[in-house]
N, C-alpha and C positions, 0 to 999 in steps of 0.2 A: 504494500500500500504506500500512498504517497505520503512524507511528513511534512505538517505545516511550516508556512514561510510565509517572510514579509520579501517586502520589495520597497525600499528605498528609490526617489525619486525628487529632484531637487531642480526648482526654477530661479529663473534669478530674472531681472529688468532685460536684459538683451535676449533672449527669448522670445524663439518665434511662436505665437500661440497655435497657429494649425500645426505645426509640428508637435507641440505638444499632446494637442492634440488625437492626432493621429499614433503617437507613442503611448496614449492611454486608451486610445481606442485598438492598438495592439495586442498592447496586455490583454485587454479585457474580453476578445478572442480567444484566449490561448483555452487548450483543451485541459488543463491544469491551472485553476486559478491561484493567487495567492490568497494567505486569508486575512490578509489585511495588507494595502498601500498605503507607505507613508509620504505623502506629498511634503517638501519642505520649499517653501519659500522665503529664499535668500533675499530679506533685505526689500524694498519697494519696489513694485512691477506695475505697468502698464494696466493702463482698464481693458484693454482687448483681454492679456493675458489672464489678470485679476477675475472678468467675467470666466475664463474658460477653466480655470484654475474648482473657481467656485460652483463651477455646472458638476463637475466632477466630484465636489466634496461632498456632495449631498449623496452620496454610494454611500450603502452602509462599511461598505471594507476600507473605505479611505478614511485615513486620519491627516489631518491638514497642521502644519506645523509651520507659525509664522514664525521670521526673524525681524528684529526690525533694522537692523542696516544688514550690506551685505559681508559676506563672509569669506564666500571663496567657494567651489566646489567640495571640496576635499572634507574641510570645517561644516560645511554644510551638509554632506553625504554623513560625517560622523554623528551630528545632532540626531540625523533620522535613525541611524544605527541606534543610539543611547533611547529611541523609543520603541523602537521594537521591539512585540513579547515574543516572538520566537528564536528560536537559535539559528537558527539558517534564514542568514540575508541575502537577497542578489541586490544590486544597484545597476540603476540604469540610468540613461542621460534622456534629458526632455527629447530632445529628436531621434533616439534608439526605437527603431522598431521588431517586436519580438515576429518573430515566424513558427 
């Protein structure tokens, strides 16, 4: 059987929103879901991003984790890590599409 897992997932202001997009509407495809996504947002973003960010957080498996300035990827990827309840994380980049 499969064990549960998050999946780390980190926006920041330069971010293309359809790419995110289309990176959450990847995941959420896949024949294996995770069982919980942690969205983290590095720091102030855009209202295009901000709406698409938030269309998404309304999924019960998404957990939305604001920063207020930004941070970096790396600082950012590790916050969502420190929120994860599972042991096994994968991280992806806003524009990563899973197959």
């Amino acid at each position: 059987m499969y064990k549960d897992f998050s999946v780390v997932i980190s926006v920041y202001g330069g971010d293309d929103p359809v790419h995110f997009g289309q990176a959450m509407d990847s995941l959420l495809r896949q024949s294996v879901l995770p069982n919980e996504i942690i969205v983290i947002v590095d720091g102030p973003i855009g209202w295009d991003l901000r709406k698409k960010v938030e269309e998404y957080a309304q999924l019960p498996i998404i957990k939305l984790l604001s920063l207020p300035q930004n941070i970096g990827p790396g600082a950012s990827r590790h916050q969502g890590i420190l929120q994860a309840r599972y042991e096994i994380v994968a991280v992806m980049d806003s524009d990563d599409l899973c197959v």
